[in-house]
Residue, then its C-alpha position, 0 to 999 in steps of 0.5 A: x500500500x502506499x499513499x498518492x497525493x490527492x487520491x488517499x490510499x490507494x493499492x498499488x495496482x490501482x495507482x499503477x492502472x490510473x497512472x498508466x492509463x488516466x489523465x486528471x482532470x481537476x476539482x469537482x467537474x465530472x470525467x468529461x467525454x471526449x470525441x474519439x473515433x466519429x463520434x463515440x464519446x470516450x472518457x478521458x484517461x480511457x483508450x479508444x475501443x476497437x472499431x472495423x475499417x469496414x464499419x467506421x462510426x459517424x454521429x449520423x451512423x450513431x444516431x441511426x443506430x439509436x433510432x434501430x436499437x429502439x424500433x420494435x419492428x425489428x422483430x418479427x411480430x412487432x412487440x420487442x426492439x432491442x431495447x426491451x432487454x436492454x434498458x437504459x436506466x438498468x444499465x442495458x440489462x432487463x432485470x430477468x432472469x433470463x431473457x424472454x423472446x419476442x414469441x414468449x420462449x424463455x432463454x437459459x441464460x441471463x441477458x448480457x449488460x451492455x455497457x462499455x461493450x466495445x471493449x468486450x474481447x468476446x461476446x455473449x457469456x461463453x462463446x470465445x468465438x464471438x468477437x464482433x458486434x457486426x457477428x454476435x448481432x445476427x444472433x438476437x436478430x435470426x437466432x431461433x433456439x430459442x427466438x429472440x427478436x424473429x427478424x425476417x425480412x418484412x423487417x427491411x420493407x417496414x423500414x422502407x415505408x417510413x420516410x424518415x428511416x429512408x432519409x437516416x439511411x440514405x444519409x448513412x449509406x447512400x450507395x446502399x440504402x435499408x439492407x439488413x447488412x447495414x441494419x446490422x452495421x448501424x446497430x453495432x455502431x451504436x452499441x460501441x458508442x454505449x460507453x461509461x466512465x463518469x462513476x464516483x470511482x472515475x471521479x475519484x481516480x481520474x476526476x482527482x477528485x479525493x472526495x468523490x468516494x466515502x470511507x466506506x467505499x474507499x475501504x471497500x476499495x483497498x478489499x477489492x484489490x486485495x489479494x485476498x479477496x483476488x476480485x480483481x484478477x478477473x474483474x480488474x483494469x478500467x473496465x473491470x473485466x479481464x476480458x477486454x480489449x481496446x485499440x492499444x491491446x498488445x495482446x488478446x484477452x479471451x478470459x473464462x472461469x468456473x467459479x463453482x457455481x455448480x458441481x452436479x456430479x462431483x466432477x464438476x458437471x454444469x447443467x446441460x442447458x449451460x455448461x459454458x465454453x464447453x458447449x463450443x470447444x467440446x473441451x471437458x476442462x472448458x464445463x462451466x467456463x464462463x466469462x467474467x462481465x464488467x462490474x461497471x453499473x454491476x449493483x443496477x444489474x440484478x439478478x447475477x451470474x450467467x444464469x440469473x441464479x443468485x439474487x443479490x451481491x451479497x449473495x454473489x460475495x457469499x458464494x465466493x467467500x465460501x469458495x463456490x456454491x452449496x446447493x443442497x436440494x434439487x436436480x442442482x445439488x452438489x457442492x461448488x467448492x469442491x468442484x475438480x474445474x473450479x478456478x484456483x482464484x475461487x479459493x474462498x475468503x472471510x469477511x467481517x459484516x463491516x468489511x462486507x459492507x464496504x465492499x457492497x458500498x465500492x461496487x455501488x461507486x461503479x455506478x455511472x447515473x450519467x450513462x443512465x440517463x445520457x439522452x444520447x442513449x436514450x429512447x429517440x420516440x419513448 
């Protein structure tokens, strides 16, 4: 531990991520947003995301984007957009469980957060595959196991009855016009430009800012980077996810973990309808292999895990405490923590009631209201 001017006690990894990558600001005034690549809005101190060649960001492609993410005849029957399960004000997620399609049909995983997911290195929870936006969209759009959106293409003659929509496309795409290709290319775009980096914490460590975190939250600061707890090997760097990756990476991340979450077998068997990275590699050391999210506007993004299994934070910390999951009863028994698969960095730890609270306080410093509330986020025709 050492002390850092303006900044309190900071442990060393944390003065040496925001030294390395931060640039202050000054007093009170909150992390400013800076142009960086056409139009998408990067914190200062934040390197840029990674954008196509072939798909370069405009403020008008952005825009665009906008307008489709929230435009519920994207779907096939007309009663879901993207933003049904991306909500804004939850930080892009749905508060689900698991996601439920357009048709009704529930999925076996919890809806993906999709803040700063342009810094994602892969996509969706346990597809190391998966690396692109202009990829990983074709999946809520077509996908039919189960149905998400149910796109078809009456979708792309909808639009093209709408005046307004031809002039947004035109203007974006003049050679091309309302294809789903350019559909698709617009909504990536505007998911990249879903950045967030103005929390009490970036106020803190790039704002100078020595009171923009309580002692609580400071206390649950120095837990947090602890090796103790080990939280921040994978939830660690400026988005607070190991798998990430940005326009200066020098080397590729594609990061996922078996936190004990279940043991159904005692040999470290997932539920069939989950089992994670295996489900793509075929790989028996990859069951229950999933990657880990950014803790960004993580108190907002209830219910938790890939599942939606686990309710609350404090339950999330309960079952990394006890070093995996303990479920009793049910078709899920087994213990976690005694799970052959688990990760080594899921090893268990104690907690005090007080250390307990401030960490809840910390992550709760990760919330970022201005990305919640940001118009240029936000729903053009609520």
């Amino acid at each position: 531990m050492r002390t850092t001017a303006g900044m309190g006690v900071v442990p060393v990894v944390l003065t040496a991520w925001v030294v390395g990558l931060g640039a202050c600001t000054g007093g009170d005034d909150p992390v400013p947003l800076v142009t960086s690549q056409g139009g998408i809005r990067v914190p200062e101190g934040f390197p840029d995301p990674v954008i196509p060649a072939n798909n370069p960001a405009t403020p008008d492609k952005i825009e665009l984007g906008r307008y489709l993410f929230y435009d519920e005849r994207l779907s096939g029957n007309g009663t879901q957009s993207c933003g049904t399960c991306h909500l804004q004000e939850l930080a892009f997620t749905d508060g689900l469980t698991v996601a439920e399609g357009s048709t009704g049909q529930l999925h076996a995983r919890n809806s993906n957060g999709l803040t700063n997911v342009a810094y994602n290195s892969t996509l969706t929870w346990a597809n190391p595959t998966l690396t692109e936006l202009e990829v990983q969209i074709l999946l809520p759009l077509f996908g039919d196991a189960p149905v998400e959106l149910g796109a078809t293409d009456a979708v792309l003659e909808l639009l093209a009855d709408d005046a307004d929509m031809v002039g947004r496309f035109d203007t974006v795409f003049p050679d091309e016009g309302i294809t789903w290709d350019t559909v698709v290319a617009a909504l990536a775009t505007f998911n990249r430009a879903m950045i967030s980096g103005d929390s009490p914490f970036d106020q803190f460590a790039y704002g100078n800012d020595a009171e923009a975190l309580s002692a609580a939250e400071l206390r649950g600061m120095e837990l947090f980077y602890s090796e103790t707890l080990e939280c921040h090997h994978c939830h660690g760097g400026f988005n607070f996810s190991e798998a990430t990756t940005h326009a200066d990476s020098v080397f590729d991340s594609e990061l996922f973990h078996n936190t004990g979450l279940y043991n159904l077998d005692g040999e470290g068997a997932y539920p069939n309808n989950n089992p994670g990275v295996f489900d793509i590699t075929g790989n028996p050391e990859d069951m229950g292999r999933f990657r880990p999210p950014s803790l960004r506007n993580v108190e907002l993004t209830a219910p938790y895990m890939h599942d939606g299994s686990i309710e609350t934070l404090e339950e999330v910390l309960d079952t990394y405490a006890r070093g995996g999951r303990l479920i009793e009863t049910g078709a899920f028994a087994g213990d976690g923590a005694e799970s052959p698969l688990k990760s080594g960095l899921v090893a268990g730890f104690s907690l005090s009631d007080a250390e307990r609270s401030d960490l809840i306080a910390f992550l709760g410093s990760l919330t970022d209201q201005r990305f919640l509330t940001d118009a240029a986020l936000s729903d053009p025709t609520p």
